[in-house]
Biopython code that builds the backbone (N, CA, C, O; Angstrom):
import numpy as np
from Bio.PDB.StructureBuilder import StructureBuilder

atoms = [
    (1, "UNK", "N", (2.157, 1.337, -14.931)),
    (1, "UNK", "CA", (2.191, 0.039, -15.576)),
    (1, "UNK", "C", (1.005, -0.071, -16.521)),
    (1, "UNK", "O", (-0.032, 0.346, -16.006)),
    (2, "UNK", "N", (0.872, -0.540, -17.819)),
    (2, "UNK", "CA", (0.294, -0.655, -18.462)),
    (2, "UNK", "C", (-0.067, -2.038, -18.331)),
    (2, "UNK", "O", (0.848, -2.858, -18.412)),
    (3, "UNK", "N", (-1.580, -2.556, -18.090)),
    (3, "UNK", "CA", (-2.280, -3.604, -17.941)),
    (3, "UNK", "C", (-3.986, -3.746, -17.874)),
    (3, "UNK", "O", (-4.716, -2.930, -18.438)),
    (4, "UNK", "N", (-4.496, -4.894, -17.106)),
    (4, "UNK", "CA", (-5.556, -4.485, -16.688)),
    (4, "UNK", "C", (-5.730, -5.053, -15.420)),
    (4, "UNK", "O", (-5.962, -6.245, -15.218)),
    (5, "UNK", "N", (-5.589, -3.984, -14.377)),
    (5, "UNK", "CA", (-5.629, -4.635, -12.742)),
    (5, "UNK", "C", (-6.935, -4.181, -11.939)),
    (5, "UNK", "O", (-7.790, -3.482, -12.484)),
    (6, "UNK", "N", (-7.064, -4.694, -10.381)),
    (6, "UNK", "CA", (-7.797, -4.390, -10.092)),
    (6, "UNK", "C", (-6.935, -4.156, -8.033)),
    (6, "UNK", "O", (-6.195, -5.069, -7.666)),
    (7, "UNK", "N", (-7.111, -3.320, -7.339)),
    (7, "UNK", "CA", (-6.658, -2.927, -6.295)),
    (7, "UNK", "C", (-7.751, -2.783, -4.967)),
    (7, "UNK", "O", (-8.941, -2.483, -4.860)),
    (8, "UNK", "N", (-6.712, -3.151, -4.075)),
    (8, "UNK", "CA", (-7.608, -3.307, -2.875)),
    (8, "UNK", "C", (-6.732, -2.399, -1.291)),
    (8, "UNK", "O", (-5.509, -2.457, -1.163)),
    (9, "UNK", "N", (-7.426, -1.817, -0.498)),
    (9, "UNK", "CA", (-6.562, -1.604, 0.436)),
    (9, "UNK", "C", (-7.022, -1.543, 2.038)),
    (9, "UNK", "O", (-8.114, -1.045, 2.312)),
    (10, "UNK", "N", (-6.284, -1.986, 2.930)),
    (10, "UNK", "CA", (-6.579, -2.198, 4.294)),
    (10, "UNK", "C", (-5.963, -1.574, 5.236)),
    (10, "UNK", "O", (-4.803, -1.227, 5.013)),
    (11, "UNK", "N", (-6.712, -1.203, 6.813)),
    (11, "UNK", "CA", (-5.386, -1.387, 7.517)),
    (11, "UNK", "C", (-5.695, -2.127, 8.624)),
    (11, "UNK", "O", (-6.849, -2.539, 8.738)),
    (12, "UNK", "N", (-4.893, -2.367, 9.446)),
    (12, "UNK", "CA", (-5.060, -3.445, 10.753)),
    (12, "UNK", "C", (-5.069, -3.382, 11.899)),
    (12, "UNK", "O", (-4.718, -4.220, 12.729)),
    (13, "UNK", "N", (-5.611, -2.039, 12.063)),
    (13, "UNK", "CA", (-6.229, -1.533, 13.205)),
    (13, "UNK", "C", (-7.339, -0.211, 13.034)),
    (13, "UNK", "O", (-7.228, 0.441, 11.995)),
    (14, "UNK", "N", (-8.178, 0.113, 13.816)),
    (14, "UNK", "CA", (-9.019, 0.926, 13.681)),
    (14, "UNK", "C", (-8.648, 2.236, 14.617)),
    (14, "UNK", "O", (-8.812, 3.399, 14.249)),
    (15, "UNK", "N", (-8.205, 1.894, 15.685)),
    (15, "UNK", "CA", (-7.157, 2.768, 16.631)),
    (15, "UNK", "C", (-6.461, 1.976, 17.516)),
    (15, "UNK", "O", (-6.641, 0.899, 18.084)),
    (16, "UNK", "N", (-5.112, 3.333, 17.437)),
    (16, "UNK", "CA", (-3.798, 3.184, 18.436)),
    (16, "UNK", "C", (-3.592, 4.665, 19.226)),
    (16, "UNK", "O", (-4.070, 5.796, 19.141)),
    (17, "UNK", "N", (-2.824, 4.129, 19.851)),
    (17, "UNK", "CA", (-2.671, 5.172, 21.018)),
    (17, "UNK", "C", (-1.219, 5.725, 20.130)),
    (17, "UNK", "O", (-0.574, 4.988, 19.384)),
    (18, "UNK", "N", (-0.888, 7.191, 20.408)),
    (18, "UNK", "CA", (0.199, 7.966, 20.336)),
    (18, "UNK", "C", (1.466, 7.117, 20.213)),
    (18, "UNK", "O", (1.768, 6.327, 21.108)),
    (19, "UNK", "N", (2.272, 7.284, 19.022)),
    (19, "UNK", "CA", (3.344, 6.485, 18.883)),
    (19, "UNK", "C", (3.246, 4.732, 18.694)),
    (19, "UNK", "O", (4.276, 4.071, 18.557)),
    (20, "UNK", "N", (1.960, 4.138, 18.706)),
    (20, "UNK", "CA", (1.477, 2.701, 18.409)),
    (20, "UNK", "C", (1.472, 3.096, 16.690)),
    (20, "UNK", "O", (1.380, 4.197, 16.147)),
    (21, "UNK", "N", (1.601, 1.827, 16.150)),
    (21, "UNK", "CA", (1.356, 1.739, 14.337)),
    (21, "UNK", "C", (0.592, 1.009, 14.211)),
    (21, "UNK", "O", (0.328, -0.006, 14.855)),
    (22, "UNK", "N", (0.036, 1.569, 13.132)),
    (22, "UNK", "CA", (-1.048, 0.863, 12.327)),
    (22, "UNK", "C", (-0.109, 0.315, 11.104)),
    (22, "UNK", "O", (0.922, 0.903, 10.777)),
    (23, "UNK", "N", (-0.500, -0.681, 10.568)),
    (23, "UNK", "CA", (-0.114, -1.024, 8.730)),
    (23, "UNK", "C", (-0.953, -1.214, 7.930)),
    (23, "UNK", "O", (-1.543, -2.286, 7.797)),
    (24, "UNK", "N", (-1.219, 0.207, 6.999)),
    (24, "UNK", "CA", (-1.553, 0.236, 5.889)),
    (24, "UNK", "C", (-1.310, -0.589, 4.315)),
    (24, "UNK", "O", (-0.389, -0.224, 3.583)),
    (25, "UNK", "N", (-2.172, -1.633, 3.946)),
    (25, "UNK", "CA", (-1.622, -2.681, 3.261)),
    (25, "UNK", "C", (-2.049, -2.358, 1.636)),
    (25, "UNK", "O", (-3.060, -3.026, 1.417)),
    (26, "UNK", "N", (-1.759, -1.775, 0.714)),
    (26, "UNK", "CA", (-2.005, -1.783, -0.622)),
    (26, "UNK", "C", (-1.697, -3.228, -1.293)),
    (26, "UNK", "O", (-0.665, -3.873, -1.107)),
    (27, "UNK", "N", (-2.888, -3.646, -2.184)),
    (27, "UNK", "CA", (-2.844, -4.938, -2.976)),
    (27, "UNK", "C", (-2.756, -4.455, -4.477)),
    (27, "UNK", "O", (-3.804, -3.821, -4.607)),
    (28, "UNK", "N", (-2.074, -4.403, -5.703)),
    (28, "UNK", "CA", (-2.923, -4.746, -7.110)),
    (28, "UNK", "C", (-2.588, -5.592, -7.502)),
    (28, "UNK", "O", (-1.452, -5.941, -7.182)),
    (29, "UNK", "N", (-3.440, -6.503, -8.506)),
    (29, "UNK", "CA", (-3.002, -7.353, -9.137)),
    (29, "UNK", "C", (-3.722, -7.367, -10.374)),
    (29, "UNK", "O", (-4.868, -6.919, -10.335)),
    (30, "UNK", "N", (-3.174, -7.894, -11.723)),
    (30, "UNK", "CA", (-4.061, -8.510, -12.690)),
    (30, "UNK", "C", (-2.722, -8.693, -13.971)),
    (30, "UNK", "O", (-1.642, -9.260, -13.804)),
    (31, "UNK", "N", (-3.261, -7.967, -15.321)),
    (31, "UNK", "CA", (-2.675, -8.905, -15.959)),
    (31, "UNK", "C", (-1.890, -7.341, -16.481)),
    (31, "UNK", "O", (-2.350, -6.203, -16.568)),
    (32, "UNK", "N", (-0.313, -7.992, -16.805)),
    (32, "UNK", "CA", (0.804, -6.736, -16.985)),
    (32, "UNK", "C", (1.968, -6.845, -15.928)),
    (32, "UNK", "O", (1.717, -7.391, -14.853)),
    (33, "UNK", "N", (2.925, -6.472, -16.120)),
    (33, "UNK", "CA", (3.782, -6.037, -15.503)),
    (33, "UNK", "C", (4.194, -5.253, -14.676)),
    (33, "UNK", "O", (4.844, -4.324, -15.155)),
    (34, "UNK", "N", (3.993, -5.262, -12.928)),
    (34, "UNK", "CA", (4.255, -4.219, -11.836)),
    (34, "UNK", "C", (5.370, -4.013, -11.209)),
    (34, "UNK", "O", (5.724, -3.555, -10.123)),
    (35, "UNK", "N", (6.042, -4.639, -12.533)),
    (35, "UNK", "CA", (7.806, -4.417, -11.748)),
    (35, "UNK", "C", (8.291, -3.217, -12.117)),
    (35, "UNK", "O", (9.465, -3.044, -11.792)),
    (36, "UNK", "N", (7.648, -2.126, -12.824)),
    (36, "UNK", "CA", (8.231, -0.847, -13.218)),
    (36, "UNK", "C", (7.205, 0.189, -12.435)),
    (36, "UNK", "O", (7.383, 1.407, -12.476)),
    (37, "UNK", "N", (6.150, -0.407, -11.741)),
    (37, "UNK", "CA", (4.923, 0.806, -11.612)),
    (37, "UNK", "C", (5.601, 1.282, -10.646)),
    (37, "UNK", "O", (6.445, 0.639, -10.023)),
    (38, "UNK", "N", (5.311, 2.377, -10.449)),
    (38, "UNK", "CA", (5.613, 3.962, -8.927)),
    (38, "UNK", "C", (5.012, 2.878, -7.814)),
    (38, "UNK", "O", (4.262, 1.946, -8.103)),
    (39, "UNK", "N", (5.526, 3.213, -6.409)),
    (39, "UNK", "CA", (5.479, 2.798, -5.403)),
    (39, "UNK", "C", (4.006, 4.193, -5.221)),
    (39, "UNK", "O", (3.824, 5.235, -5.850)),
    (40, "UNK", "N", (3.125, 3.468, -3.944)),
    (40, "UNK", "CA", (2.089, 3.954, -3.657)),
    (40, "UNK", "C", (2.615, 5.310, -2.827)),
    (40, "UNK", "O", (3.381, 4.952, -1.933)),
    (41, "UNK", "N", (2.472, 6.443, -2.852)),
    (41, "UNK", "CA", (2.695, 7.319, -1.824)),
    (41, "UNK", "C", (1.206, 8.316, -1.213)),
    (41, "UNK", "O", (0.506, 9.202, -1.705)),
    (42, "UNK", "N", (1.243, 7.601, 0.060)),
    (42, "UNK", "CA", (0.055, 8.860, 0.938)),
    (42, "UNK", "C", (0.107, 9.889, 0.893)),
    (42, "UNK", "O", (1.212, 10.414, 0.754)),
    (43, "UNK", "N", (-0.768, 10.476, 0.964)),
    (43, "UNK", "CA", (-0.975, 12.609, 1.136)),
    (43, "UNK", "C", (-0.044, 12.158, 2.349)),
    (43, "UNK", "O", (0.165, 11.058, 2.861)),
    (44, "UNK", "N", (0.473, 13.547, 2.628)),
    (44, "UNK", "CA", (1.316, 13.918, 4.036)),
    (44, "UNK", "C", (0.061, 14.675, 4.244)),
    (44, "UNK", "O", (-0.723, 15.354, 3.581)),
    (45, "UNK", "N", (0.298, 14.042, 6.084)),
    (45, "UNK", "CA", (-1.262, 14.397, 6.883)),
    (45, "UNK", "C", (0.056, 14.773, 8.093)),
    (45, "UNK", "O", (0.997, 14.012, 8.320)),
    (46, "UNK", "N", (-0.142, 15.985, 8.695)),
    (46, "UNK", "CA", (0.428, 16.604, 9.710)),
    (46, "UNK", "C", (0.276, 15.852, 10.462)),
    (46, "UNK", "O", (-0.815, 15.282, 10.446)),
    (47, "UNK", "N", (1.445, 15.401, 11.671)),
    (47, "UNK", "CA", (1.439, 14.688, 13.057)),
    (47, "UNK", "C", (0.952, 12.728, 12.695)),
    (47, "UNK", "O", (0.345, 11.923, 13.401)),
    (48, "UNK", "N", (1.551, 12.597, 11.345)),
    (48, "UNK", "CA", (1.875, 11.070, 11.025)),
    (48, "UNK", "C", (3.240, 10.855, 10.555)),
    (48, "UNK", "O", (3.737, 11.815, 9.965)),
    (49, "UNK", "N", (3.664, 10.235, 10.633)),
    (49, "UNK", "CA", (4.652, 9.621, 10.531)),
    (49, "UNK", "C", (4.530, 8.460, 9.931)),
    (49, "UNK", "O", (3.887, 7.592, 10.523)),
    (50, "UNK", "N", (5.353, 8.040, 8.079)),
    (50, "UNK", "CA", (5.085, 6.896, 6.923)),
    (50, "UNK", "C", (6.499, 5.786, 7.544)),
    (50, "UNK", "O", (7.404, 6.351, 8.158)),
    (51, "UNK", "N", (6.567, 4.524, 7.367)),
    (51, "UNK", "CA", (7.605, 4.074, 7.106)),
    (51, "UNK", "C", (7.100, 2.844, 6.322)),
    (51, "UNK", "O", (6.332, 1.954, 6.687)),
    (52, "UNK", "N", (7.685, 3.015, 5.242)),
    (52, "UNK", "CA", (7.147, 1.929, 4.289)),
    (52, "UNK", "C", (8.163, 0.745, 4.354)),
    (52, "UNK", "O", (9.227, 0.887, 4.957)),
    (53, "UNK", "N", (7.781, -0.604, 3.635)),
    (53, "UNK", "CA", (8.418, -1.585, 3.609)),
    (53, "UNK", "C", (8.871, -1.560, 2.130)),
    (53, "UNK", "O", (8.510, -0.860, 1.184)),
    (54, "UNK", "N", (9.517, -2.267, 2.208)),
    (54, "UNK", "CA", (10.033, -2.623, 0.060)),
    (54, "UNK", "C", (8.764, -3.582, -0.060)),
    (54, "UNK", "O", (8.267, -4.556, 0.506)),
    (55, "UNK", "N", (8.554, -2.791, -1.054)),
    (55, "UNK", "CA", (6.987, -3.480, -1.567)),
    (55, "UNK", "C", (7.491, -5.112, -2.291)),
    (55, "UNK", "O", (8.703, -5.208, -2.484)),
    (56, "UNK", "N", (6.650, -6.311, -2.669)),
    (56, "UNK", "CA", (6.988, -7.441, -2.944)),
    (56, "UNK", "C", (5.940, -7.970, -4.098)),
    (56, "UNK", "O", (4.834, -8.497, -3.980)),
    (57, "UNK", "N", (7.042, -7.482, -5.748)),
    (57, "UNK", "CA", (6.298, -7.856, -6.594)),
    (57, "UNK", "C", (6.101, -9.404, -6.543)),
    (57, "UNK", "O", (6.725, -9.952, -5.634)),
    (58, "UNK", "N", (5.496, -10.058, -7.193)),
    (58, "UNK", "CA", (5.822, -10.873, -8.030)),
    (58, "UNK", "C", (4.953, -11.231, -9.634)),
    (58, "UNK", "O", (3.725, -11.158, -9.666)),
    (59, "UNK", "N", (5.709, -11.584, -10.812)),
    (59, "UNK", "CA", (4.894, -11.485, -11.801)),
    (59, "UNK", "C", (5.465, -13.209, -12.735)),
    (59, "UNK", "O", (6.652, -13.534, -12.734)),
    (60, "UNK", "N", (4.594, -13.899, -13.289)),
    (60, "UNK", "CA", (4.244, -14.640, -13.687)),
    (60, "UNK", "C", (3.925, -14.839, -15.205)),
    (60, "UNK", "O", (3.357, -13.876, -15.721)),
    (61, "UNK", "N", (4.199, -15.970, -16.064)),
    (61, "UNK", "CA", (3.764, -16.096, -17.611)),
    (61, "UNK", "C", (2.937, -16.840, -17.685)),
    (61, "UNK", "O", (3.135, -18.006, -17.345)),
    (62, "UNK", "N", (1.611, -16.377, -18.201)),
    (62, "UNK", "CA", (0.482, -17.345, -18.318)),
    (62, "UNK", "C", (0.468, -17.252, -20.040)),
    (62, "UNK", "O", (1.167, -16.517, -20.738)),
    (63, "UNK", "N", (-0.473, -18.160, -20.441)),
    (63, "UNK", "CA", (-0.846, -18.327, -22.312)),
    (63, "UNK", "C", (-1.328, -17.094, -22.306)),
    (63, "UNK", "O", (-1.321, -16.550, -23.410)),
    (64, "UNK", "N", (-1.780, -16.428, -21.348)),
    (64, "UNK", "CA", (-2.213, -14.715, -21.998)),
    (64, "UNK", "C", (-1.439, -13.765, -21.530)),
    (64, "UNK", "O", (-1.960, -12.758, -21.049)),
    (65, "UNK", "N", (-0.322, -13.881, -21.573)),
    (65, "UNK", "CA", (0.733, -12.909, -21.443)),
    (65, "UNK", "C", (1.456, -12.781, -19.971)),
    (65, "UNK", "O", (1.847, -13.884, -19.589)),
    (66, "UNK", "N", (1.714, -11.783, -19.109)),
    (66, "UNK", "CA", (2.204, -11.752, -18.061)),
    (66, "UNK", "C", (1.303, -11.915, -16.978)),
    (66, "UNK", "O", (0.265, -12.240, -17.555)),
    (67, "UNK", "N", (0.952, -11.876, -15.209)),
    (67, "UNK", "CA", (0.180, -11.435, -14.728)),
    (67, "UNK", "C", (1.100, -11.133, -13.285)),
    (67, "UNK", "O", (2.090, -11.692, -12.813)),
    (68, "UNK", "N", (0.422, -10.190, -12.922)),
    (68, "UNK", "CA", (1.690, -9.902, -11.337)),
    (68, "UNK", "C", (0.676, -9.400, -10.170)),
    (68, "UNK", "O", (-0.546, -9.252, -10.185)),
    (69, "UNK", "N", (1.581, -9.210, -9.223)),
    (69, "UNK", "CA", (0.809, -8.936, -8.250)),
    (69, "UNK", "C", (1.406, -7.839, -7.431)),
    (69, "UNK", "O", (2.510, -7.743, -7.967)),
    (70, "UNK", "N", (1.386, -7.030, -6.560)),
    (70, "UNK", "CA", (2.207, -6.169, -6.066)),
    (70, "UNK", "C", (1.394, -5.951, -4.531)),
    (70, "UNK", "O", (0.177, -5.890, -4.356)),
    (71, "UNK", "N", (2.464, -5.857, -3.518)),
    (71, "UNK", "CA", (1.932, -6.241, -2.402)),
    (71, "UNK", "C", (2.930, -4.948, -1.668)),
    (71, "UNK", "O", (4.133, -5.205, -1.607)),
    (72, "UNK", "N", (2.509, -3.701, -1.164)),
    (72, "UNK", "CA", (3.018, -2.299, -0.588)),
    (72, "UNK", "C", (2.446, -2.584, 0.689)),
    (72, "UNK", "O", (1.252, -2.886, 0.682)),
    (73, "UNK", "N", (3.174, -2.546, 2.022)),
    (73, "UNK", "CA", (3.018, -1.450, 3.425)),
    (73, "UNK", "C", (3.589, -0.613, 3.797)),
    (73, "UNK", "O", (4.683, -0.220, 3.393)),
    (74, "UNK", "N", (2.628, 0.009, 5.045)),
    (74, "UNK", "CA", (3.446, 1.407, 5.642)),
    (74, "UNK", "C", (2.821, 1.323, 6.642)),
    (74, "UNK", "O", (1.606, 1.265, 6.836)),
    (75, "UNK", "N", (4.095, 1.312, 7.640)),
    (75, "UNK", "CA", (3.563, 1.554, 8.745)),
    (75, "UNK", "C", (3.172, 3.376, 9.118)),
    (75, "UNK", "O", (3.936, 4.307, 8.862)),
    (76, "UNK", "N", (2.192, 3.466, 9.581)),
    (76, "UNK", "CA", (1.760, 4.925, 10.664)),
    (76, "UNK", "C", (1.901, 4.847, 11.526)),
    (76, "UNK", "O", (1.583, 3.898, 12.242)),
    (77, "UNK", "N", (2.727, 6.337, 11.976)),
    (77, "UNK", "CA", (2.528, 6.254, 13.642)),
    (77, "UNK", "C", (2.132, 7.858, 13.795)),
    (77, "UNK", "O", (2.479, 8.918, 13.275)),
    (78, "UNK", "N", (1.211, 7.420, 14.803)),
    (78, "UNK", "CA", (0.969, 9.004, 15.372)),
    (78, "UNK", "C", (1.279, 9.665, 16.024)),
    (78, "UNK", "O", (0.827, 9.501, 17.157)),
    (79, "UNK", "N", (2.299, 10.933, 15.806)),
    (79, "UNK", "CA", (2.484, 11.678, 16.558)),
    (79, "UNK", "C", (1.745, 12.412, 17.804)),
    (79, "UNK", "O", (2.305, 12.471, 18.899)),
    (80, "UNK", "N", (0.572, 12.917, 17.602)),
    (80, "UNK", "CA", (-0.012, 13.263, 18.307)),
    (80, "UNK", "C", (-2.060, 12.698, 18.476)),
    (80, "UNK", "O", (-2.817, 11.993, 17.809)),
    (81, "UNK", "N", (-2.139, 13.264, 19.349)),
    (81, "UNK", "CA", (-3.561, 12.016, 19.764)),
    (81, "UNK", "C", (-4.666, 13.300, 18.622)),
    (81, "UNK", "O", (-4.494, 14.506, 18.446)),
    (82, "UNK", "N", (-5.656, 12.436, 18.105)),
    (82, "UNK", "CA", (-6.361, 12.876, 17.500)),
    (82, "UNK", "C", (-7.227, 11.978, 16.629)),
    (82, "UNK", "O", (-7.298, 10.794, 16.958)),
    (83, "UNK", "N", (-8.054, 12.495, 15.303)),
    (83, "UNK", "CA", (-8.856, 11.812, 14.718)),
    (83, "UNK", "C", (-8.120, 12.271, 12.874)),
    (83, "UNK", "O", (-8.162, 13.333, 12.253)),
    (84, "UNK", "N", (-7.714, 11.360, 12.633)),
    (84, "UNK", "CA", (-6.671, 11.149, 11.145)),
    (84, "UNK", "C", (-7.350, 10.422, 10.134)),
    (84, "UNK", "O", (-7.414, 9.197, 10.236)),
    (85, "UNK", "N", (-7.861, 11.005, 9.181)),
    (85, "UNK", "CA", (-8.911, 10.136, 8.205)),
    (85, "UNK", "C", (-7.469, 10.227, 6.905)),
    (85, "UNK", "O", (-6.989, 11.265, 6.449)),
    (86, "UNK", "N", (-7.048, 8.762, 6.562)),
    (86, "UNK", "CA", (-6.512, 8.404, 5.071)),
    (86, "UNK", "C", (-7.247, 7.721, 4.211)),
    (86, "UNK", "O", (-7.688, 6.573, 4.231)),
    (87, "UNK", "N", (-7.334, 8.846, 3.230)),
    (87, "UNK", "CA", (-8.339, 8.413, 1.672)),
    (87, "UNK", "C", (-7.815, 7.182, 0.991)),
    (87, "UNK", "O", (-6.604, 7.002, 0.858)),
    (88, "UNK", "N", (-8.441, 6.595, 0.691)),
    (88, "UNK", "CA", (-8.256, 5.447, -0.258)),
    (88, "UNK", "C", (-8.171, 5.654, -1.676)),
    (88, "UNK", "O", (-8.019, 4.695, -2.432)),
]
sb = StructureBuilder()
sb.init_structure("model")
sb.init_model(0)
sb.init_chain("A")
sb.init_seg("    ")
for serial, (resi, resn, name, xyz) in enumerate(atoms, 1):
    if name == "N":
        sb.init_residue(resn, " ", resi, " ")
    sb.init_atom(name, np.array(xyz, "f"), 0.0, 1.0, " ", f" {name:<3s}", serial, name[0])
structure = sb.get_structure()
């Protein structure tokens, strides 16, 4: 998407036990259109498991053109017990 945004990302737990999920929450927002941008995709990290949600644009007309927001999760689950670092 061509604009000028700014992005943020979380998740909502720090640990789970084997087969528990975490949700990984991607934010961007600013000014442009995010109804055409690529959906966020994680590195594949062995022994996780992605299930994403339909991400939930929404975009808006202000006197300075468009502005939107785009709101992506995914749930993780872990296959197996261990220590799983996802880059931001």
């Amino acid at each position: 998407a061509v604009g000028d945004y700014s992005f943020s990302c979380s998740i909502d737990k720090d640990r789970v036990k084997v087969g528990e999920s975490i949700t990984f929450t991607f934010k961007i927002s600013g000014s442009g259109d995010l109804n055409f941008s690529q959906n966020l995709r994680l590195p594949k990290i062995k022994g996780l498991k992605y299930y994403p949600d339909k991400p939930k644009v929404s975009v808006k007309s202000s006197k300075n053109g468009l502005i939107s927001s785009k709101i992506e999760k995914i749930a993780i689950i872990p296959e197996k017990s261990g220590f799983y670092k996802i880059s931001k």
